[in-house]
N, C-alpha and C positions, 0 to 999 in steps of 0.2 A: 563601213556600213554599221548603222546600230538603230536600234527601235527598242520602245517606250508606250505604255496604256496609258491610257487618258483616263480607265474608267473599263470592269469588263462586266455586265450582268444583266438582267433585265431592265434594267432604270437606266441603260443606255452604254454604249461601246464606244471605242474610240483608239486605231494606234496608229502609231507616228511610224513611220521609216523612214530614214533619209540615209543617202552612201552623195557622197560628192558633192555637186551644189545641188543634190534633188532631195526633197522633200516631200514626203506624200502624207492623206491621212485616209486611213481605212478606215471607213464607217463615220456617220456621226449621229449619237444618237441620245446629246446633251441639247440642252438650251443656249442659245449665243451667248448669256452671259458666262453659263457655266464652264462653256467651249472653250473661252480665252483666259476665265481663271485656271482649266485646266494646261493647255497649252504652258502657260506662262510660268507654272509649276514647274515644267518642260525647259526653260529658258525662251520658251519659243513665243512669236505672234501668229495669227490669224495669217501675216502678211507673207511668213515664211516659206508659208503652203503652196506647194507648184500645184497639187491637185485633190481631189477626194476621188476616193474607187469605193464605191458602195456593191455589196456584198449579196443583201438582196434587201427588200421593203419592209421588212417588218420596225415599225417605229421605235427599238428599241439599236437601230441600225441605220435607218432614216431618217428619223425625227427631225432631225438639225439639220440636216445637208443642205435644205433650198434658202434657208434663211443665212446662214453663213457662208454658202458661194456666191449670195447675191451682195450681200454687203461687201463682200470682197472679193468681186471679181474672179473666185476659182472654178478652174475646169470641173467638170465630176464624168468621172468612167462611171458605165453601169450597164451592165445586160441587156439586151431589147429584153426580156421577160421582165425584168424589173420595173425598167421604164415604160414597161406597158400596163402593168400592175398596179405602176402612181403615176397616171397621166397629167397630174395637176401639178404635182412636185416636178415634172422633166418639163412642162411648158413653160415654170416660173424660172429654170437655169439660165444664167448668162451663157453658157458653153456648156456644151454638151458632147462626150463621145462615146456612144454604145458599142459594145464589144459582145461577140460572142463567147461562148463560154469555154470554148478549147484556142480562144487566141491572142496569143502572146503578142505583149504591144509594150514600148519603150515608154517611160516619163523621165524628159532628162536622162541620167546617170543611169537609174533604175531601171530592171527587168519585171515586165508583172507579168507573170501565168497563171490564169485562170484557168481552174478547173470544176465541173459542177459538182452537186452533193448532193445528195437526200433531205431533203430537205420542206416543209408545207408554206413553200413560197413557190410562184409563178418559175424562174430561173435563177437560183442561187447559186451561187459561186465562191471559193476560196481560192487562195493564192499563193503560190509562190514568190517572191521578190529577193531579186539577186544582183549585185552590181558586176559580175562578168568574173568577181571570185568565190564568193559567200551566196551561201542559199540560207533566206527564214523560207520556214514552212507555216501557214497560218489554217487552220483547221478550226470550225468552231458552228456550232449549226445546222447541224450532221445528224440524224437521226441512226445511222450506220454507217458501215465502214465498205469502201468496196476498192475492188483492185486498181481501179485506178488514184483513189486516193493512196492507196501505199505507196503508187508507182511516183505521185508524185514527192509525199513528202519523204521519204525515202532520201539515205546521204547527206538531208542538209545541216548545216553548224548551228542551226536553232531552228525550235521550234515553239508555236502556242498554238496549247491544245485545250480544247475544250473537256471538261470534268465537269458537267452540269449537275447532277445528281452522285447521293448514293444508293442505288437500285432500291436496299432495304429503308432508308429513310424516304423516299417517294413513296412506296407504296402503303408504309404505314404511318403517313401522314396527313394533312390536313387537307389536300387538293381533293376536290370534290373526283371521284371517279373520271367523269370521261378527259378532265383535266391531265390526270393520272397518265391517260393510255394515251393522247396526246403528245407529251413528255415522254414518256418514256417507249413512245412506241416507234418505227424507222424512219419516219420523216420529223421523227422531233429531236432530241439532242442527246447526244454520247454520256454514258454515266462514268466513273470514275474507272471500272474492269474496263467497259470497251476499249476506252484511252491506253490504259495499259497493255490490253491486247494489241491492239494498234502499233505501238512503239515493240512488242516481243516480234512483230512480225516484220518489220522493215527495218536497214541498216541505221544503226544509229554510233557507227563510229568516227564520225566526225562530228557526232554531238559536242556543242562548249556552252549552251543556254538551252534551257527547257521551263517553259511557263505555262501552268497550271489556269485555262480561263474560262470565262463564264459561267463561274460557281454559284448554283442557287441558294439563297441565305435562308430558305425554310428546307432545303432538303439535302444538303452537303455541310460538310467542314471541311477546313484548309488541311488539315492534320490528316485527312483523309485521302483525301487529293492527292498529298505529296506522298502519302503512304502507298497508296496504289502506282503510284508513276518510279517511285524511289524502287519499290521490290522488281515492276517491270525489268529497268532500267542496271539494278543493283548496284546502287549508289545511297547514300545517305540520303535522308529526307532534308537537310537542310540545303542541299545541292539544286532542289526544285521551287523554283518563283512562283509567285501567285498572282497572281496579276487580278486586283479585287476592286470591287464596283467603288468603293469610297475613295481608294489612294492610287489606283491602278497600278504601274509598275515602272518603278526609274530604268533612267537608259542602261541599255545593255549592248557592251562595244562587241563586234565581228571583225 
């Protein structure tokens, strides 16, 4: 099993999992052209892809999904809250399977569990994915933390975690106020401590990867990121990946 970022920030998401002959891509939230330069960064095509699992609708996670499963044929999972939130984008899919948000459902080889978030989307969800020996944990989107998110990502051999901000760079930055509270308030996104708290609280001894994602480039730095998850974690900061909106993040074997 091993997964790879296409891309992780506001200007669009995107990661790859595959274990056996299955293929997946969580999120898309490039342009078609972009999608298969990225991909092909990857080794990969468009053609590779057994499915898309979208996350929730916001277009920085949606954007791309109906134009790229349409040109090729791919299935897309996705929430009934989601798919009811882009009713334009679910009627344009060639295939379609909505899942609810606590059920676990096969692609190929792969295991995906859905679980929801905090989130200021209709029904948003993150996931587990595991080929029956390795668990990623994907986390990202999250305005907080709550027991069931421990419970799930909890034990797995990777994880990507969202580090949107750094609490003190948001607030004394450039985002207009209600932007601010937005961001940084529980249905917006995890800052660099939460993350960390996060990981101090759930098992992480069978960590072997840990990736630093959806870093905001006006209210974070990498060095931060990995400095808050390295002291969590206590390990070296060069131990922690970044998975970043320009080059996103080469494959990582399980």
């Amino acid at each position: 099993m091993r997964f790879a970022s296409l891309g992780s920030g506001s200007e669009g998401n995107g990661l790859v999992v595959e274990a056996g002959q299955s293929c997946l891509l969580l999120d898309c939230g490039f342009s078609l052209r972009e999608t298969v330069r990225r991909l092909a960064r990857l080794g990969l095509t468009p053609n590779d892809l057994d499915a898309i699992v979208v996350t929730h609708e916001h277009a920085d996670h949606m954007g791309g999904v109906a134009t790229l499963a349409r040109k090729y044929q791919i299935v897309v999972y996705a929430s009934f809250g989601t798919l009811n939130a882009a009713p334009q984008v679910a009627q344009s899919l060639p295939q379609l399977f909505p899942y609810d948000s606590n059920e676990t459902f096969s692609i190929g080889d792969l295991q995906v569990q859905p679980y929801p978030v905090p989130h200021d989307a209709k029904q948003p969800t993150q996931h587990v994915f595991s080929d029956g020996n390795v668990r990623l944990g994907v986390l990202t989107d999250s305005g907080s933390i709550t027991p069931l998110i421990r419970e799930r990502l909890s034990s797995c051999e990777a994880l990507v975690l969202e580090c949107n901000h750094d609490r003190e760079m948001l607030w004394n930055g450039p985002y207009p106020y209600p932007l601010k509270q937005r961001v940084g308030g529980n249905l917006g996104h995890l800052d660099n401590e939460q993350a960390a708290d996060l990981l101090r609280s759930i098992d992480c001894t069978r960590l072997r990867h840990i990736a630093a994602a959806h870093l905001s480039t006006t209210n974070n730095q990498p060095e931060l990121a990995a400095g808050a998850l390295s002291a969590a974690l206590g390990c070296t900061t060069d131990w922690i990946a970044i998975a970043s909106q320009l080059k996103g993040l080469d494959w990582r074997q399980l």
